[in-house]
C-alpha positions in Angstrom: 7.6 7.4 -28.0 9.9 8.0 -24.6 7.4 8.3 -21.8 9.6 9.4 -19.2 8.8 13.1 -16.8 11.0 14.9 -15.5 8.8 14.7 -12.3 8.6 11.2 -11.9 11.5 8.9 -9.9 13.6 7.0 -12.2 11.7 3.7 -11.5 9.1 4.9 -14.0 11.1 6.0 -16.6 11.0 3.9 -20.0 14.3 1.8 -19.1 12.9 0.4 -15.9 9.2 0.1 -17.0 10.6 -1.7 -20.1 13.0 -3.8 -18.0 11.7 -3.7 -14.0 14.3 -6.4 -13.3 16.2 -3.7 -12.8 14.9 -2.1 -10.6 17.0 -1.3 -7.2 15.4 -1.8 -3.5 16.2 -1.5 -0.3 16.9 -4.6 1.7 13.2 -6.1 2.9 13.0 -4.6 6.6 10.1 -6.0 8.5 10.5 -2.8 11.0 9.8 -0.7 8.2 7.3 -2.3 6.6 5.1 -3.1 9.7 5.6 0.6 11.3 4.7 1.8 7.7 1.6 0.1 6.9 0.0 -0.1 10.1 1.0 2.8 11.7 0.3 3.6 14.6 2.0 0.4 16.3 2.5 1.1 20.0 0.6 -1.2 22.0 -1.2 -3.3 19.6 -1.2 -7.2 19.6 0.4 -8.9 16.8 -0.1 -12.6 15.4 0.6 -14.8 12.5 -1.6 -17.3 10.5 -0.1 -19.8 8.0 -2.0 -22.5 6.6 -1.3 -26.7 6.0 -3.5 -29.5 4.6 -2.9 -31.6 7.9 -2.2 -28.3 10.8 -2.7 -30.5 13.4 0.3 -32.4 13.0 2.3 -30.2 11.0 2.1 -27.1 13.9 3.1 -28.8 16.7 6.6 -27.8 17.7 6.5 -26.0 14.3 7.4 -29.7 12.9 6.7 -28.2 9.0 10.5 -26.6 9.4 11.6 -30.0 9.5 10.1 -31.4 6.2 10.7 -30.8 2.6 8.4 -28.0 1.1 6.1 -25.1 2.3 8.0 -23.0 1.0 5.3 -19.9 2.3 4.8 -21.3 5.8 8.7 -21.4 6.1 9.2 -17.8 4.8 6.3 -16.6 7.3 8.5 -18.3 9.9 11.8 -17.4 9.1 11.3 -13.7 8.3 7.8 -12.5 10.2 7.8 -14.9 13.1 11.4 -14.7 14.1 11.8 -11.2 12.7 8.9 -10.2 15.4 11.2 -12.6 18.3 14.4 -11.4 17.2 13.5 -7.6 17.9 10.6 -6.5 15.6 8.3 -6.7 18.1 10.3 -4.1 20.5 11.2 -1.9 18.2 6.9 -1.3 16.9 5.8 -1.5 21.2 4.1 -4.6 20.1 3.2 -7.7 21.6 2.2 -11.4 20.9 4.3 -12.4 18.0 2.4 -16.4 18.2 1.7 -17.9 15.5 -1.2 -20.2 14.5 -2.0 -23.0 11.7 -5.9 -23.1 10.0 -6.6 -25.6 7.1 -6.3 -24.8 3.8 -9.6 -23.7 2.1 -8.3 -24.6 -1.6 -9.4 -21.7 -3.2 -8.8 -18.1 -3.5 -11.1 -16.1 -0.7 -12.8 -18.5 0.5 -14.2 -18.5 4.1 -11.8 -20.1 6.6 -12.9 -22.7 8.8 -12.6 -21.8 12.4 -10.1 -24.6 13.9 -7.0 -23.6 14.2 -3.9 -24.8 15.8 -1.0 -23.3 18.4 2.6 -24.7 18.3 2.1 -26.7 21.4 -0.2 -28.3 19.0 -3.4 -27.2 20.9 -6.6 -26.6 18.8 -8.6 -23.0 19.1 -11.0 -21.3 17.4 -10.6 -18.2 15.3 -13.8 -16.5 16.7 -13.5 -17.1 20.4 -9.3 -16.9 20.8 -7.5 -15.2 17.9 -9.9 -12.2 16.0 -10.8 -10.8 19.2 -7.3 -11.1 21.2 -5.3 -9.4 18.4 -5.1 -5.9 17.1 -3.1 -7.1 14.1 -3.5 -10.5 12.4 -1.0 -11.0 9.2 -2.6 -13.9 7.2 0.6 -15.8 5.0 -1.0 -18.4 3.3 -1.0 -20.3 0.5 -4.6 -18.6 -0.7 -5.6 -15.2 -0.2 -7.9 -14.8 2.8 -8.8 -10.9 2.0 -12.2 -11.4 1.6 -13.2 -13.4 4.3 -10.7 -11.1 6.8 -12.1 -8.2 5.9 -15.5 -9.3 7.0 -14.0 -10.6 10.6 -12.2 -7.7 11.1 -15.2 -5.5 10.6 -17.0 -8.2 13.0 -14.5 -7.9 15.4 -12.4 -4.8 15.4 -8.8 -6.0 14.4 -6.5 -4.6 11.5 -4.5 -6.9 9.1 -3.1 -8.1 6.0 -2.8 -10.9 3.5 0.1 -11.8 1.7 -0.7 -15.1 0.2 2.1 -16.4 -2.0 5.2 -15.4 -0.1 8.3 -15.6 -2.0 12.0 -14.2 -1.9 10.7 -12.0 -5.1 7.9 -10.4 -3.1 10.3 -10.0 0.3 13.1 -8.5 -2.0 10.4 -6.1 -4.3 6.7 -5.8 -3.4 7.5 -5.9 0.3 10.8 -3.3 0.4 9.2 -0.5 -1.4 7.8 2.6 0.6 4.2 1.9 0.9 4.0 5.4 1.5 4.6 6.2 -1.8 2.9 3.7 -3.1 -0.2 4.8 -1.4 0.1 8.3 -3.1 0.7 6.9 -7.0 -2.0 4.6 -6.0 -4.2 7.9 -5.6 -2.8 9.5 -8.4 -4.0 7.1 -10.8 -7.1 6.7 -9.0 -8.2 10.2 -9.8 -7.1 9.6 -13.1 -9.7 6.8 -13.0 -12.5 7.5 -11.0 -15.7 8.4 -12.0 -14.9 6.3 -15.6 -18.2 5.4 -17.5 -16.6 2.2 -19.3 -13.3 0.6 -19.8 -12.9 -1.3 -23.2 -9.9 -3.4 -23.6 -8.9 -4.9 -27.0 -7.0 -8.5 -27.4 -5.0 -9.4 -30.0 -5.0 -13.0 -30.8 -1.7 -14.8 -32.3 -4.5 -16.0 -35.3 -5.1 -11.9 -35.9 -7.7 -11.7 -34.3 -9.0 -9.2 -31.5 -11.3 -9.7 -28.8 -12.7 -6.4 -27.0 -14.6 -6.6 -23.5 -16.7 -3.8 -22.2 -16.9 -3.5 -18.7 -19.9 -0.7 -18.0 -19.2 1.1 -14.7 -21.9 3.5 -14.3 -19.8 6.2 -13.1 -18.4 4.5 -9.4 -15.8 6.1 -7.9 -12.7 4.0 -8.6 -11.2 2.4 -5.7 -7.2 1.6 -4.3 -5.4 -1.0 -2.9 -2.7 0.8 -1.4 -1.1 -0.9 1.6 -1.9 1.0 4.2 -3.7 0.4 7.2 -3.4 3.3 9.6 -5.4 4.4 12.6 -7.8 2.0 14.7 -9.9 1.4 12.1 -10.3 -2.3 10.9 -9.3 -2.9 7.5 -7.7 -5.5 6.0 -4.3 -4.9 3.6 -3.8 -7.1 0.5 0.7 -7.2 0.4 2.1 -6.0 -1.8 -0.2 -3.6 -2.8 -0.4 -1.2 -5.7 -3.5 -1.7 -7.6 -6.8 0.6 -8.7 -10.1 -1.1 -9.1 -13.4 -1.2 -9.9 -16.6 -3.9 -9.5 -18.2 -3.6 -12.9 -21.9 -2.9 -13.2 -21.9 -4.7 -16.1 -19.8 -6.4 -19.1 -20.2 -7.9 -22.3 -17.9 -8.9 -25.0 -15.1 -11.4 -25.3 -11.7 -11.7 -23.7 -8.8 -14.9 -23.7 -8.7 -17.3 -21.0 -5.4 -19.6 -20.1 -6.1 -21.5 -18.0 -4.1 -23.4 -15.5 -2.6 -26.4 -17.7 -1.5 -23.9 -20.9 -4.9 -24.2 -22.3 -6.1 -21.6 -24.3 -10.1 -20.1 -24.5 -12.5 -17.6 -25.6 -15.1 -16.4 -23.4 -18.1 -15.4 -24.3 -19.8 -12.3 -21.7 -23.5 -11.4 -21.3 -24.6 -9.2 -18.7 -21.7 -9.1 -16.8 -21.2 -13.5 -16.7 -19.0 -15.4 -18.7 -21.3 -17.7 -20.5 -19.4 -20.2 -22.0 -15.8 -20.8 -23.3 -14.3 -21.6 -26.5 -11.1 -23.4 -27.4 -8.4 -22.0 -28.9 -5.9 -24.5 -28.9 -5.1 -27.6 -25.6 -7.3 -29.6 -23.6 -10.9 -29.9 -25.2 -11.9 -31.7 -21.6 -10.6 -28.1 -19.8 -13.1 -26.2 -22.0 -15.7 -28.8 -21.4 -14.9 -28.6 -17.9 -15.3 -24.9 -17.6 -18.8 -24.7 -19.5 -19.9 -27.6 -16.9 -18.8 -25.6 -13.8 -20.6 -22.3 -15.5 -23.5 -24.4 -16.4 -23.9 -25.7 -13.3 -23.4 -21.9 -10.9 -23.9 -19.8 -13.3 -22.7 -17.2 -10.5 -19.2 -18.6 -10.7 -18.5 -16.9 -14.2 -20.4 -13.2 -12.9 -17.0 -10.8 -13.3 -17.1 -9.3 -9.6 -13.3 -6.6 -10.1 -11.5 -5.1 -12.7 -8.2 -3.5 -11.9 -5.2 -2.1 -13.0 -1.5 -2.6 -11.5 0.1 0.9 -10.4 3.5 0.0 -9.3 6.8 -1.4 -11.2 7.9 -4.0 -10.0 9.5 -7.5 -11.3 7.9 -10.7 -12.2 7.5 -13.1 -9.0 5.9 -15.6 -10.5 2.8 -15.0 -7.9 -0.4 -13.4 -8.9 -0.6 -11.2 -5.7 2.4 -9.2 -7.1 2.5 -9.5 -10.2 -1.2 -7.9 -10.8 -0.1 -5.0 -8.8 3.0 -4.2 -12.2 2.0 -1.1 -14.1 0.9 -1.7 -17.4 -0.9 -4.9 -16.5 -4.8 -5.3 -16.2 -6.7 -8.2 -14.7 -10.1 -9.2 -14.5 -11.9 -11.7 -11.3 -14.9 -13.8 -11.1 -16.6 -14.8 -8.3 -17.3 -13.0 -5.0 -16.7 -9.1 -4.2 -18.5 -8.3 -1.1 -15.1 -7.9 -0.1 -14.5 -4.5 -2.2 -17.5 -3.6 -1.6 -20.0 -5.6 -4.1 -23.1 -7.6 -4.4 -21.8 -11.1 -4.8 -22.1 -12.9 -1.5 -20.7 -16.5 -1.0 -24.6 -17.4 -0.2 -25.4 -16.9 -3.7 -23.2 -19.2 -5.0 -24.7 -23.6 -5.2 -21.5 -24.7 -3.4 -19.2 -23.5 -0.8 -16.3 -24.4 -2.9 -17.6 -22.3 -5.9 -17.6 -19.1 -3.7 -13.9 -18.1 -4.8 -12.6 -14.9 -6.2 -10.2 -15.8 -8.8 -8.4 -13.0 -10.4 -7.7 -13.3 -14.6 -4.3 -11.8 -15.1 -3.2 -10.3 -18.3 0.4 -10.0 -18.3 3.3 -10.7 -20.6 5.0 -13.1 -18.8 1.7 -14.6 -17.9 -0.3 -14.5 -21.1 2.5 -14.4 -23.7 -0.1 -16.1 -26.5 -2.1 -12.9 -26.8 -1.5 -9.3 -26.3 -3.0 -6.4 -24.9 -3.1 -4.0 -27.4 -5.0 -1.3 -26.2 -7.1 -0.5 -23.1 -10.0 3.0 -23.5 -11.6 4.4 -20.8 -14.5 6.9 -21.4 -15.7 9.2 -18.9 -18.5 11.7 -19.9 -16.8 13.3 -22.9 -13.7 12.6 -22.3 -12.0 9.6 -24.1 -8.4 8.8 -23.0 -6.0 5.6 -23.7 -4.7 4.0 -21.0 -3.0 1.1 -21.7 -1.1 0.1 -25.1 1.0 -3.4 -25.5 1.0 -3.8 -21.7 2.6 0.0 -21.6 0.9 2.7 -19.7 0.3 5.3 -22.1 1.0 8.8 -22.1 -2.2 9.8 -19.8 -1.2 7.5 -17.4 2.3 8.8 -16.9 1.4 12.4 -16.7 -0.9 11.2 -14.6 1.7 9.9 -12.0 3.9 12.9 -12.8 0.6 15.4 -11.3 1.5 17.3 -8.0 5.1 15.8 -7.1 
């Protein structure tokens, strides 16, 4: 079935959905993307954090540009450091432009500690001399940060963004796009969304079997990652963006797991927590593992998001852009005060355990097991959204609505 509109730009016709490598952008333009997302500019302060094991030694005199690796730190520097030096910062009426090192937390969204260092190699805190000296605070690091930003910037009045994971990928793709209209599909399939009673999603296995999970929403109004951060208001964008979502009310079921070393599981859902895991095929010890960690924090397996990618866009081999690829779903456990949840990092036994990990079901990313179809019900109304990691028909007339 051709699912291309005449409405809709070519990037969303069946070619490029079937083959987004193909997809053309402009060249990344750190003017454009700044003045677009965080509009207005004029006036504000601007600064950069990146993150190291060992910032102390590796900030001073920026002395990580002169060692092998960092690849994320050394694309913050090249293209959002000097790109703010070399002119950037002019052109928006910004000012500042520093940039600072905090230790890595090791794990997605969790809390930062407050050292951090300057490249004279001088230690400061993040309360007292960086969230409430800068308007704008772009966090490029090697985990995301959203969730504890978004808490400090309500605290202390600045906007910002994340955009853990930096590659050349995301700079030449997620990162080039207009975030304007990303922003408005983004809405579109919002609306299409909001409101939804349940979503069920159905995986096939490579054994022939399926797996369904329901996720029980209760009627919430769906919400968007979008990229943009306008006015004075302070909010915290997640780059690239291009994602609606929901924090389920409650789940149950059973959905694939592979985890980090190719192993592959079942998990078992009860009242919106993973419960225990199953192998499939791998490492019995990563299984074992698991069920010890869920055994021990039960709140570490509680599914806090669900949420669907809206935007085409290639693979970069990072999470925070490919989730965002239309046709994709992903599931997260852990904490979601952050989009507006009930799981705080208090509840959890261990600071450490207090993550929000995102589950992404992708092609390139889950090739052992498909998604064969994704329902969402909504009063009466029954529609099909997703089908072999394809948006189906009511998603694309759905982005095709008031262009």
């Amino acid at each position: 079935m051709s699912i291309s509109a005449p409405a809709l730009p070519a990037y969303f016709h069946e070619e490029i959905l079937l083959h987004p490598e193909n997809r053309e952008f402009p060249p990344f333009d750190l003017v454009r993307l700044l003045g677009t997302v965080f509009e207005p500019t004029e006036g504000c302060r601007v600064c950069i954090l990146i993150d190291f094991d060992e910032p102390e030694l590796l900030m001073k005199d920026f002395d990580f540009l002169n060692r092998s690796g960092f690849p994320v730190q050394k694309n913050a520097y090249k293209h959002f450091y000097q790109g703010l030096q070399n002119g950037a910062l002019d052109d928006l009426g910004m000012t500042g432009g520093e940039m600072f090192a905090f230790r890595c937390t090791h794990g997605s969204n969790l809390d930062l500690a407050d050292d951090v260092w300057d490249h004279h190699g001088m230690l400061l805190s993040l309360d007292k001399d960086i969230y409430p000296n800068y308007d704008l605070i772009l966090c490029i690091s090697t985990f995301s940060a959203t969730a504890p930003l978004t808490a400090k910037c309500k605290e202390y009045g600045f906007r910002g963004a994340t955009l853990h994971g930096l590659n050349d990928v995301i700079l030449n793709s997620g990162l080039a796009v207009d975030y304007h209209e990303v922003s408005e599909d983004a809405e579109r399939l919002r609306l299409a969304l909001t409101n939804a009673d349940s979503i069920e999603i159905d995986f096939a296995l490579e054994d022939g079997r399926v797996l369904t999970a329901w996720l029980g929403l209760h009627g919430q109004d769906a919400q968007k990652s979008h990229g943009l951060c306008l006015g004075k208001t302070p909010d915290i964008a997640n780059l690239p963006a291009g994602e609606v979502y929901f924090v389920p009310s409650d789940a149950r079921g059973q959905f694939p797991m592979k985890y980090e070393d190719g192993t592959l599981g079942v998990l078992d859902v009860v009242d919106r927590c993973i419960i225990h895991s199953t192998l499939i095929e791998g490492n019995p010890a990563t299984i074992a593992s698991h069920n010890a960690r869920l055994a021990d924090d039960p709140m570490t397996g509680t599914l806090g998001e669900l949420g669907f990618g809206t935007q085409v866009l290639p693979v970069s081999g990072a999470d925070i852009q490919d989730e965002k690829v239309l046709g994709t779903c992903h599931l997260a456990t852990g904490r979601d005060d952050h989009l507006g949840g009930d799981i705080l990092p208090s509840m959890f036994k261990k600071h450490e355990n207090s993550t929000h990990d995102d589950i992404l079901f992708a092609p390139h990313k889950t090739p052992n097991f498909n998604i064969s179809q994704v329902r969402m019900k909504r009063g009466s109304q029954s529609e099909i959204l997703i089908e072999n990691f394809r948006p189906a028909r009511y998603l694309i007339d759905a982005l095709a609505a008031n262009r």
